[in-house]
C-alpha positions as CSV (number, residue, x, y, z in Angstrom):
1,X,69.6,68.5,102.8
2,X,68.2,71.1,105.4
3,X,67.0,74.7,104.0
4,X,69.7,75.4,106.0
5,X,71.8,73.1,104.9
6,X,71.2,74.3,101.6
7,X,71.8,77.9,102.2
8,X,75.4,76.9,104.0
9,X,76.4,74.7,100.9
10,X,75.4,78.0,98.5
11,X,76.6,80.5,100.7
12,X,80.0,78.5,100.5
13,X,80.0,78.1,96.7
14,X,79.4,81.9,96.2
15,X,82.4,82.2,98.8
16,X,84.8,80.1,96.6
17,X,84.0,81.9,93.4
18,X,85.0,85.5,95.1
19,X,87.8,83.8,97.1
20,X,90.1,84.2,93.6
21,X,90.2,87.9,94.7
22,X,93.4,89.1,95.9
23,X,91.8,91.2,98.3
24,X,90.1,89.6,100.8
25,X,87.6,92.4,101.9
26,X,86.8,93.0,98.3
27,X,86.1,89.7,98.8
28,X,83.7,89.7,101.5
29,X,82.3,92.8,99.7
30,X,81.4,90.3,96.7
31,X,80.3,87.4,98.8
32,X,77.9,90.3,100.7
33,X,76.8,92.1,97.4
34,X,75.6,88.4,95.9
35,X,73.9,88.1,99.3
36,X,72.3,91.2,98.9
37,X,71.3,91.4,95.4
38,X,70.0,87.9,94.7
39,X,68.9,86.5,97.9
40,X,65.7,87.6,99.6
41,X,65.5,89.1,103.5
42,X,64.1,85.5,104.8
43,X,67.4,83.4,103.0
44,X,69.3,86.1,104.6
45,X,67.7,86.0,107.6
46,X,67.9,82.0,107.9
47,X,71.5,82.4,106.9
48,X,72.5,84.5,109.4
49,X,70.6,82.8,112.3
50,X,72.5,79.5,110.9
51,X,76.3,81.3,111.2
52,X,75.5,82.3,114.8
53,X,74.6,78.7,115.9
54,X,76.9,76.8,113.6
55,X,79.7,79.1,112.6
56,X,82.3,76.0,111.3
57,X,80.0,75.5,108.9
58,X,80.3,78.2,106.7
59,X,83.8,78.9,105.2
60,X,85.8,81.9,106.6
61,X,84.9,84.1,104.1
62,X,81.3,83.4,103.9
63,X,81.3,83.7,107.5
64,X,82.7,86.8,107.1
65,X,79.7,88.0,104.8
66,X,77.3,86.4,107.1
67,X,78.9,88.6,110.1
68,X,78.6,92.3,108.2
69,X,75.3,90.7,106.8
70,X,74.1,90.0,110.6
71,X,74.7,94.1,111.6
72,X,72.7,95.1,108.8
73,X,69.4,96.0,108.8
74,X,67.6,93.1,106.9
75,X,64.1,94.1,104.9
């Protein structure tokens, strides 16, 4: 599997365990947060580049993160 590939199939996972939340943008908030917190700027960078090329890839609500992730400013 790709870095990418690898990142997607994470990304994804971290999306399923917040998807339990009734609210969805609490959900995205979680998905984002994890993103945030334990992944460094380049994963985050990769990640993003990844959604904007092959957006079916990543589950709606990880794409969601990845979107809000993409306007921030990434250190």
């Amino acid at each position: 599997m790709s870095g990418a590939g690898q990142l997607v199939k994470m990304a994804n996972d971290i999306a399923s365990f917040f998807a339990a939340d009734p609210d969805q943008s609490a959900a995205v908030d979680g998905v984002l947060g994890h993103n945030q917190k334990f992944w460094d700027p380049r994963m985050r960078r990769k990640l993003v580049a990844h959604w904007q090329s092959h957006p079916a890839e990543l589950s709606p609500l990880a794409a969601a993160a990845a979107e809000r992730l993409a306007s921030m400013p990434v250190a």
